[in-house]
N, C-alpha and C positions, 0 to 999 in steps of 0.2 A: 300840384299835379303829382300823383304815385311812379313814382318810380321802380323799377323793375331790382330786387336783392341781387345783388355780387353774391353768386353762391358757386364756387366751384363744384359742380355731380361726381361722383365718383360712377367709376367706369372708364367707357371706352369715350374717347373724344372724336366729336361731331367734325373736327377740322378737316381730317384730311377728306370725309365725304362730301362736304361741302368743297370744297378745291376738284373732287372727281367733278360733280355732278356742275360746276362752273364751268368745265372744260380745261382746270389748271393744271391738271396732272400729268401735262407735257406727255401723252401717250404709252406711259409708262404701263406694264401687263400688271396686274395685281396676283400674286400668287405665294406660294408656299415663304419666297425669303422675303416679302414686305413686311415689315412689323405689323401693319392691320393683316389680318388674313382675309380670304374670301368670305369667308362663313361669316365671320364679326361684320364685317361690311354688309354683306346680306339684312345679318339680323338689326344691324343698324336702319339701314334702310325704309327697313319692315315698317319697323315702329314711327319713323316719321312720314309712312306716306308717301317714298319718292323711290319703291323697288324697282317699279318698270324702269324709272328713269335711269337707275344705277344700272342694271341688265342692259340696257340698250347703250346707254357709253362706253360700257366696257365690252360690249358685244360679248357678253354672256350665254352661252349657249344651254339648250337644256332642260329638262321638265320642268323647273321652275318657271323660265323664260315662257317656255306653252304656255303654261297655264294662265300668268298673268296677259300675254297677246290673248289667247283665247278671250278672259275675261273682258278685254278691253274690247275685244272686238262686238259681244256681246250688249255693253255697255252702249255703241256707235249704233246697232242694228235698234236698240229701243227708244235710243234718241230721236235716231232717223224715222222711227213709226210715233212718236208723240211726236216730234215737231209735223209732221206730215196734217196728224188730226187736228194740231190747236193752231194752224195757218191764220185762222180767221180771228184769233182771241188774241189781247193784248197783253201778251205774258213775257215772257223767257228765261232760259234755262241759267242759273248761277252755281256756282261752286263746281263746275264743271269744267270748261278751259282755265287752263293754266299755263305758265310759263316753261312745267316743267311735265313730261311724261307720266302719269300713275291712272289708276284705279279705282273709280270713285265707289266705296259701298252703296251709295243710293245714288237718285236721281232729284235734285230742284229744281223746283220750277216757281220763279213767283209769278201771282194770278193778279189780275183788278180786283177788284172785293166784289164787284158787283157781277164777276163774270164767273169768282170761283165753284158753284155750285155746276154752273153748266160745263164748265173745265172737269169738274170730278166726273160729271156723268162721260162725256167723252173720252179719257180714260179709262169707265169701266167697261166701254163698248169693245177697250183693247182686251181684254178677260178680266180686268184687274177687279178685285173688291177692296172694299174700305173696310182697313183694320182700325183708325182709330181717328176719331173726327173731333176737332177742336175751332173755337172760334175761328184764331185765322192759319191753322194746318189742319189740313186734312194727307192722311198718310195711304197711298193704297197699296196692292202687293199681287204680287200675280209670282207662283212659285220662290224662286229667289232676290223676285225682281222687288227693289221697291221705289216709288214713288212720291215722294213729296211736296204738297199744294202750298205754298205759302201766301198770303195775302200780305201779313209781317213776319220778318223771323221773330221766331221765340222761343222762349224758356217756360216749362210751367204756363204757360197757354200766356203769359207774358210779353209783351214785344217790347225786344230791345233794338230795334233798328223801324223805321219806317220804310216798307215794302210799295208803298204808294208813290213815293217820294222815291225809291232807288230806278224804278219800273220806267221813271221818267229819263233814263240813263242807257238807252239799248243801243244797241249796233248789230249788225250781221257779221259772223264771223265762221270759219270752219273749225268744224271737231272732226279731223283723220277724217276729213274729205266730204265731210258730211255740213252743209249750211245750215246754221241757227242763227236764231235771235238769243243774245244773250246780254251783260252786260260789258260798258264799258271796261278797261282795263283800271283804271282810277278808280271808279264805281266798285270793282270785284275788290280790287285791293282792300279797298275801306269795310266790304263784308265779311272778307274770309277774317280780317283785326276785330270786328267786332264779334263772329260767329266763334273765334277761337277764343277771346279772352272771357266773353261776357257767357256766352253758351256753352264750352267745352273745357275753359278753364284749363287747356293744356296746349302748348304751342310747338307745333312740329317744323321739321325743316319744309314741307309741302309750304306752309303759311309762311314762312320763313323766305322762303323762294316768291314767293306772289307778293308779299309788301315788298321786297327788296327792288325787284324788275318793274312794281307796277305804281307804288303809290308814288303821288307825284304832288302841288303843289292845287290840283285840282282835285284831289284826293282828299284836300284837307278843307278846303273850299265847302265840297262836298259835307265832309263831317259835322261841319258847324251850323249847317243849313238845318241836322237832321239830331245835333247833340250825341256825334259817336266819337269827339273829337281823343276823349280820355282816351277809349281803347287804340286808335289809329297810333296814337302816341306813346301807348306802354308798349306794343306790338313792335314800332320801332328801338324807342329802347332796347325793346329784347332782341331786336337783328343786330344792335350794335355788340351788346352781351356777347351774343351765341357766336356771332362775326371774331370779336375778340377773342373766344376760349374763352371765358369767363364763367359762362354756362352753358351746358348741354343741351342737347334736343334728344327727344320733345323735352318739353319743360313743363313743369305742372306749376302753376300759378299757385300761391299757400293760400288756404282758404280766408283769413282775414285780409289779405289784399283781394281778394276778389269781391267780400265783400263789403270793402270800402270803395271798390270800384261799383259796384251794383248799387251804393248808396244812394253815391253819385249820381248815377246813370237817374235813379228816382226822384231826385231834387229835380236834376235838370232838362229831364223828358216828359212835358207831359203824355205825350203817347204811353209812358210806361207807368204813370201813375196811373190814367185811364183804366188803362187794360191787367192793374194788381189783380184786382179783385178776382181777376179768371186761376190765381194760384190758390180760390177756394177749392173748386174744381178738383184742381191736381192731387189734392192733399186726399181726397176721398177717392184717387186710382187706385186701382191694386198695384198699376204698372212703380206706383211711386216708388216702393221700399227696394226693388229690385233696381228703378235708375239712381236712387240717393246711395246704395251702396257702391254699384259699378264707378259712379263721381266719383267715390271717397278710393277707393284702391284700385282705378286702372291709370296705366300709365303714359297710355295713350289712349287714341279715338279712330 
């Protein structure tokens, strides 16, 4: 099994905002004489995915504060109209409840395979059009807004997780008052480990917060069922790291452990040997050279 490098980051360290955003910070104000300052915490924040959450512990007041309520509220108002239209389809919504407060850039949603083309069209009845259709995503957009179909998640039109198999894992739950069908808590845990390490290759304290509170012993159960068991377990690794101070968040995965982790994942998936051959596909996007560069130098997702 790969284990996750002892690399201390240089920078600002993740501890003390992981201790805010735990509740440990014994109510303490953050401000001009803390050794973190406000700003650093902010940009810390940012970058892992968990501002709203940080804003609202500290009850941060302020245009920032707006803007991310506004956005989130935005984000509750679209949910609230796709769950409304896909009542009747066997789907729901993942990577969207969490343990902890934020932001999601997009919206998922996994589909049955047999139901996602009438899924897309019910979507576009919302105005949305289809910006980029792939065997099992299909992505739609409507202004800002975007949309994502999944049948499997994947990579390069690859799937590294079985979406058939997770789909079978739902519950009702509320999003800021709003009722969905989404996944279990065990269930998400195990997608956001394998969506961070195998798809994004960079792991934030958002992922950081959902494996810590969610995976569970059913989690792993799970993984082995469906062959996600490697990433569930470097993911942890990495909470014990990032937990220690050992390393930062986010953290970006080095490109040779990633792909000895995707080897893996190729050995011992077939689902992901199946569906290689859709990374002929990808090679002939235009969209390719602009996402293989964003991989190579961003720091987050």
């Amino acid at each position: 099994m790969l284990s996750p490098p002892i690399r201390k980051d240089r920078g600002t360290s993740t501890k003390p905002l992981i201790h805010i955003l735990d509740g440990r910070h014994e109510g303490e104000r953050v401000n001009s004489e803390n050794v973190l300052q406000t700003e650093t915490l902010i940009e810390l924040a940012e970058k892992n995915k968990v501002l709203l959450g940080l804003l609202t512990v500290l009850d941060i007041e302020g245009p920032l504060r707006d803007h991310e309520e506004r956005a989130r509220r935005r984000t509750v108002h679209t949910v609230e109209e796709l769950s409304r239209v896909l009542s009747d389809f066997d789907c729901a919504f993942f990577k969207l409840v969490k343990p902890i407060s934020y932001v999601p850039a997009d919206i998922d949603i996994l589909v049955r395979l047999g139901e996602a083309s009438e899924v897309a069209k019910e979507v576009q009845k919302l105005g949305y059009t289809i910006a980029v259709k792939e065997p099992y995503c299909t992505t739609l957009v409507k202004s800002s807004s975007i949309v994502d179909l999944y049948a499997h998640p994947t990579i390069g039109g690859v799937a590294y997780m079985d979406g058939q198999a997770i789909l079978d894992h739902v519950r009702l739950a509320k999003f800021d008052g709003v009722e969905i069908r989404t996944l279990e808590c065990y269930a998400e845990a195990l997608v956001i480990a394998a969506h961070a390490v195998y798809k994004e290759g960079i792991y934030t304290l958002n992922d950081f917060f959902t494996v810590k509170k969610w995976a569970s012993k059913r989690s792993f159960e799970l993984a082995g069922e469906i062959e996600c068991e490697d990433s569930l377990k470097f993911a942890i690794g990495l909470n014990a790291l990032i937990g220690e101070g050992l390393i930062e968040a986010p953290h970006k995965v080095s490109f040779p452990t990633w792909l000895r982790l995707m080897s893996r994942k190729f050995c011992d998936d077939r689902l992901t040997r199946v569906t290689f051959p859709n990374i002929l596909t990808a090679l002939r996007s235009k969209r390719l050279g602009p996402m293989a560069l964003s991989r190579i130098t961003r720091q987050t997702y």
